[in-house]
C-alpha positions in Angstrom: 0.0 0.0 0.0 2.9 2.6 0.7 4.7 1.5 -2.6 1.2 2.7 -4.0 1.0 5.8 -2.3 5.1 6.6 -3.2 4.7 6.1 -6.9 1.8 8.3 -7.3 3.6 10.7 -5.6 6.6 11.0 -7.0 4.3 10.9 -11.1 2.2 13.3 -9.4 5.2 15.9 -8.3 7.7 14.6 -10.9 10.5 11.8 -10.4 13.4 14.5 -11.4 11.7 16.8 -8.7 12.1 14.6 -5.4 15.1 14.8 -3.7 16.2 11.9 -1.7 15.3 14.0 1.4 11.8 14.1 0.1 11.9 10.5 -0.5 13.2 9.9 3.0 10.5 11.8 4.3 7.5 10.1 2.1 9.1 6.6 3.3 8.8 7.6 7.2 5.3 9.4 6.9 4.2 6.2 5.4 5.5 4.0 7.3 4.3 5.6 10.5 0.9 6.2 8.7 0.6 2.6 7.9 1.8 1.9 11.6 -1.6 3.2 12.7 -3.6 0.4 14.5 -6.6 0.9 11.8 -4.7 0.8 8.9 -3.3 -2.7 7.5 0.6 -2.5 6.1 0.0 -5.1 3.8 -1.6 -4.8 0.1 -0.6 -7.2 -2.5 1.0 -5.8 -6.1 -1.8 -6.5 -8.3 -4.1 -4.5 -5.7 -1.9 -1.5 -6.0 -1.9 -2.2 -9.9 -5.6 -2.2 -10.0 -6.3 1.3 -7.9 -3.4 2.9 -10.2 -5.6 1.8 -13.4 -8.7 2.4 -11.5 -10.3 -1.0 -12.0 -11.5 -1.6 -7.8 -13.7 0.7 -6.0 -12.5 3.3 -3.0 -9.9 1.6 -0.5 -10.8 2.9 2.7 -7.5 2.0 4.0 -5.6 3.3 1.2 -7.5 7.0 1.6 -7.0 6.5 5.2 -3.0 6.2 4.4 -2.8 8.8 1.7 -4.9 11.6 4.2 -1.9 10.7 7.0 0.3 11.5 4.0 -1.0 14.0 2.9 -1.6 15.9 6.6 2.3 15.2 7.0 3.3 16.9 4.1 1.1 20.0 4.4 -1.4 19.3 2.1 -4.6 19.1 4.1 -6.0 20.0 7.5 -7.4 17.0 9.4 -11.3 18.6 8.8 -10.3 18.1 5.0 -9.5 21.7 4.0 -7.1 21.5 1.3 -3.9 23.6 1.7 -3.8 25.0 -1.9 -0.8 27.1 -2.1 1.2 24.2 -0.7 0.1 21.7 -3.1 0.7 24.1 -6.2 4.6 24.9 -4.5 4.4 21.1 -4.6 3.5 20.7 -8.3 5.6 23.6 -9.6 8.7 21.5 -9.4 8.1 19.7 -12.1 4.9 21.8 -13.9 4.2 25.0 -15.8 2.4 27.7 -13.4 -0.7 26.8 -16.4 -0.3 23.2 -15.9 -0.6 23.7 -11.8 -3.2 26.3 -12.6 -5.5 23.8 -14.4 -4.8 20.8 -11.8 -5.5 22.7 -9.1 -8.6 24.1 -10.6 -9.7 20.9 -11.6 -9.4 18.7 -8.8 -8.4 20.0 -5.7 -12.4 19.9 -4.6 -13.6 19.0 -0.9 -15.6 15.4 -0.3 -17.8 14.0 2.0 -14.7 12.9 4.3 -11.0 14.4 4.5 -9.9 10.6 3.5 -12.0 11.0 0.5 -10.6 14.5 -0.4 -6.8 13.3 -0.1 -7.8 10.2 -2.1 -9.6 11.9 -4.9 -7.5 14.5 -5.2 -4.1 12.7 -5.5 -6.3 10.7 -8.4 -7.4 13.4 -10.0 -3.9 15.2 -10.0 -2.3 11.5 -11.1 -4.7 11.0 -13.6 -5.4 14.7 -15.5 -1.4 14.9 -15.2 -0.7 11.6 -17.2 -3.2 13.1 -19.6 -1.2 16.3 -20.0 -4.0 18.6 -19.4 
């Protein structure tokens, strides 16, 4: 599950864009986020395949995991509010200010839950980037 949550950050922010101290940081946030007694460390490879092609429907641990992630790196308050400027700081390293522009506008939208927000916006993001807006 934290391979999952690693490789659609670093296609979301950009591989040449994470330094190993970012990387160093993602691996402890998820590991302590996966340490949490309601989340379960353990997701087999062609689970994580599936969510990245979008073929199973919402993992509640996996939105559990990325929200921890995401509250660690700045990216949302635990009531769900989404911390924009940080996240566009985030995608500049490796975007055009249009490019952030248009994610941001696009997908950075509130849910029902915070878990769901993180989740669907990290998608979204993933998804609209691999499409090259």
């Amino acid at each position: 599950m934290i391979r999952c949550i690693f490789i659609f950050t670093v296609l979301l922010i950009g591989a040449q864009a994470i330094t190993d101290s970012l990387k160093e940081k993602l691996k402890k946030w998820g590991d302590e986020c996966a340490a949490q007694p309601q989340i379960v460390s353990e997701e087999s490879e062609e689970s994580c395949n599936k969510k990245r092609k979008h073929e199973t429907d919402e993992d509640v641990l996996l939105s559990e995991v990325t929200f921890c992630i995401w509250k660690k790196a700045g990216f949302i308050s635990e009531s769900g509010d989404l911390f924009i400027e940080v996240i566009k700081t985030a995608l500049r390293q490796s975007n055009s200010d249009e490019e952030v522009e248009k994610l941001v506008n696009k997908c950075a939208v509130k849910k029902a839950t915070p878990q769901r927000t993180a989740m669907a916006v990290m998608m979204c993001m993933f998804e609209n980037r691999r499409q090259n807006l």
